[in-house]
C-alpha positions, 0 to 999 in steps of 0.5 A: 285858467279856462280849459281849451280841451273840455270832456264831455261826456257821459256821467252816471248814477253813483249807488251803492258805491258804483257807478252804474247806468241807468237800467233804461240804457237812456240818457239826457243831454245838458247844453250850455245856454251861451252857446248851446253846444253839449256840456255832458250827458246824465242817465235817464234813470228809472223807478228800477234804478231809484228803488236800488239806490234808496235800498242802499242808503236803507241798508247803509244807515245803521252803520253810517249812525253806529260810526259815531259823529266824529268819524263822519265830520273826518269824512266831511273834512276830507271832502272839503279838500277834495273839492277844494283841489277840483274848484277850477274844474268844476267851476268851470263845469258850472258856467258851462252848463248854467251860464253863471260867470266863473267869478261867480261859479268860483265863488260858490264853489269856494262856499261849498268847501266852506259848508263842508268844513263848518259841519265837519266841525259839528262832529266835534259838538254836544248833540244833547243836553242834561236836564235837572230831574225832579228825582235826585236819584235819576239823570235826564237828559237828551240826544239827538238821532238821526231820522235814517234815508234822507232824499234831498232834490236839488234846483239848477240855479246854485248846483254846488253850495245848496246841495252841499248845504243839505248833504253835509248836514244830513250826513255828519248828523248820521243820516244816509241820503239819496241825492236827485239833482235838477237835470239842467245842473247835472253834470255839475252835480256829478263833479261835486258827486265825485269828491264825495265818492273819492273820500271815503264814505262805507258803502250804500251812504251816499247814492246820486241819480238823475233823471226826469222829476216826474219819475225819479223826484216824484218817486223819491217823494213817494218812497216808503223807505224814505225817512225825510225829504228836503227840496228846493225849488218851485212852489207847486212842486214843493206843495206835492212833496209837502202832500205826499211827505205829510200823508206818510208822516215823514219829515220835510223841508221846502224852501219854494223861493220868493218875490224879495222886496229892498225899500229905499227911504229918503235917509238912504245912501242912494249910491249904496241901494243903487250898487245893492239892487244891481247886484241882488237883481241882475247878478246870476241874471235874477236866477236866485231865491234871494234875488231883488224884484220889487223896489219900493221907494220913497217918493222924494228920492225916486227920480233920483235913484231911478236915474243913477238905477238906470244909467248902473244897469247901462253899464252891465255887460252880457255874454258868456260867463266864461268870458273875462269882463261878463258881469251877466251871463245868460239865462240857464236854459230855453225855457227859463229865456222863454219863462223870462220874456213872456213876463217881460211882455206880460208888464208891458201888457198889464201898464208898467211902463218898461224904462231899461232893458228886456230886449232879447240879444241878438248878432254875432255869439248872441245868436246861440244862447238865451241872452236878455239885458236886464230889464226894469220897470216902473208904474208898477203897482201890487196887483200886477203879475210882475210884482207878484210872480217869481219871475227867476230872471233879470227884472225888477219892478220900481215901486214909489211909497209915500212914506214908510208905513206904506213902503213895508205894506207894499214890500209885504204884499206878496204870498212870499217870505223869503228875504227883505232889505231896507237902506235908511240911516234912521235907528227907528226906520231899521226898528221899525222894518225888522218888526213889521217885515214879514221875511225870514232873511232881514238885512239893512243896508245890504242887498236881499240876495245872500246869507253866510252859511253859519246863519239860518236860511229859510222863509216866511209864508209861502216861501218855506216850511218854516225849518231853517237850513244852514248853521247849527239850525240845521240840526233841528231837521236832521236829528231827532230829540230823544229824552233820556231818563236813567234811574238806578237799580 
């Protein structure tokens, strides 16, 4: 049920366990982009603030690791009931704030429960393994310790399941973090900060602050007791934490997103790769990582999907996500509306020939949120800035290909990795694709957006840092292997 009575109001940095404001006595105001009406209000924190908050996971991580990781998924476990009991609320709160549609916004905070459960159980699993010595007399074997303050910068576009996906982790594996989520998803962020303050964490372990990313996210970067930072978010963002973290020899993780292609052969179900690049394309209006942009198709089927493509995307309805029958809501913010449209122009202006959508909605409720159809093109070719740029919105740019070789050359053509689709009923075709895709995330006959939480995540090129986020992959960035060798006296 939707809250007739929604509070905003003013949330603050949680450090050191205490909710504190920030020492500038300044705040940030977070808008529903459905409506542009306030949804809350965060601190504008400063390097002051950043300084106590990291000091505090610096102090806490020894304690937090001497605690042992069966009592940490304990703790875990308990979060996961605590945020299960506020799913309404925060959902809600979610589409509020970034328009995602509340089935949507439900959905993703039902796999942040989820997240948090699965690592709970890794408190209960081996974090080493015996190795057979060549001295009979000694005992070798290895464990993993955790890597001390790990900062973790969070985006907008999931504000629940990808910090989640790094916290948890980061946590049960025994690190103490400090958490910068992206201001446009803050107040989200601030609810799902409160289950976690509510279970029962020691002091110091877990420290959330808001504020701009030039002063709070570049500062965390930069910190010198940071041990580890994990980031997600824009390529050139990612390629300054990868700088600064690389110069002090620390750790980092980078998923910087991706331009993902579906290839659609002429032994497709063409019904299924319709419904498919609908919903990896427009769904969460082309706000994900994952999301479909280029759809390469061979030639003999084109026109056919094209027009079942084109008629499904008719059918799409926009509006305010919290609005029962809204397939699509709006994009999350000024900015990205106005990052979306320019693309829009820019296709047209570079030859790609507009067959559906693009247009900016207007009249009645349109008139106060950041609303666009969905938009797709055709008579686009590899060289354009629409097939090229992550665009983060509701576009997709048809492709046609002469045959398979060609379609994967052309999903291939693009400095990202991120994840690849194909639909064929052909054994050799999916052999084929598997081998030669160049993309961390594979799925055949399934849309590219989307990955369960106990498979790793993470891309190729200039899409990730090649660790891998989620399952048991995890580990292998938040711990570090130590080798122990025992030889008696």
């Amino acid at each position: 049920m939707i809250s007739t009575t929604f509070a905003t109001k003013t949330y603050k940095n949680f450090i050191n366990n205490e909710w504190v404001n920030a020492s500038s006595g300044n705040t940030i105001q977070s808008i529903n982009p459905a409506d542009k009406e306030p949804v809350g209000y965060v601190q504008s924190s400063t390097e002051k603030d950043l300084n106590k908050a990291v000091a505090a996971a610096h102090k806490a991580k020894r304690d937090w690791r001497k605690l042992g990781q069966s009592a940490r998924g304990q703790i875990l476990f308990k979060t996961a009931n605590i945020l299960e009991e506020n799913l309404d609320e925060i959902a809600e709160t979610m589409t509020r704030e970034m328009g995602k549609t509340l089935p949507e916004a439900k959905g993703e905070t039902a796999r942040g429960v989820a997240i948090l459960r699965y690592y709970a159980g890794e408190g209960m699993r081996k974090d080493g393994d015996v190795i057979p010595s060549s001295d009979k007399d000694a005992l070798m074997f290895t464990k993993r310790s955790p890597l001390g303050v790990v900062g973790i910068i969070t985006p907008w576009n999931f504000p629940v399941a990808i910090p989640i996906w790094k916290m948890a982790p980061a946590l049960v594996y025994g690190n103490s973090i400090v958490w910068k989520p992206a201001t446009e998803g803050a107040v989200t962020a601030a609810k799902v900060m409160e289950c976690f303050t509510k279970a029962g964490f020691p002091e110091g372990v877990v420290n959330f602050i808001t504020g701009k990313g030039s002063i709070i996210g570049q500062g965390l970067i930069d910190h010198p007791l940071l041990n580890a930072i994990t980031f997600t978010g824009s390529e050139s963002v990612g390629q300054s934490v990868a700088k600064s973290a690389s110069a002090r020899g620390i750790k980092y993780q980078l998923e910087m997103g991706g331009k993902n292609p579906v290839i659609v052969t002429k032994d497709a179900n063409i019904d299924q790769a319709v419904e498919a690049v609908i919903s990896g394309g427009f769904r969460s209006s082309g706000q994900k990582c994952t999301a479909s942009s280029r759809v390469v198709v061979e030639s003999s089927v084109y026109d056919e999907f094209k027009q079942k493509l084109v008629k499904a995307a008719a059918e799409i309805t926009v509006g305010n996500g919290l609005q029962e029958g809204i397939w699509m809501g709006p994009c999350a913010s000024e900015s990205q509306f106005k990052t979306v449209t320019e693309y829009i122009e820019k296709g047209k202006q570079e030859g790609a020939k507009l067959i559906y959508g693009g247009e900016i909605l207007t009249g009645g409720d349109y008139d106060r949120g950041f609303f666009i159809t969905p938009a797709i093109f055709e008579d686009v070719t590899s060289e354009m800035e629409i097939a090229q740029a992550e665009i983060f919105g509701p576009v997709i740019a048809l492709m046609k290909a002469t045959d398979l070789v060609e379609a994967i050359d052309l999903a291939n053509n693009t400095k990202y990795g991120l994840s690849a689709s194909i639909f064929t009923s052909n054994i050799s075709s999916i052999l084929e694709f598997i081998d030669e895709i160049e993309a961390g995330l594979v799925r055949i006959n399934a849309e590219s957006a989307g990955v369960e939480l106990q498979a790793p995540f993470g891309g190729m090129k200039a899409s990730s840092t090649g660790s891998r986020e989620q399952g048991e992959a995890a580990k292998e960035f938040y711990t570090a292997i130590k080798t122990v060798f025992i030889k008696g006296s």
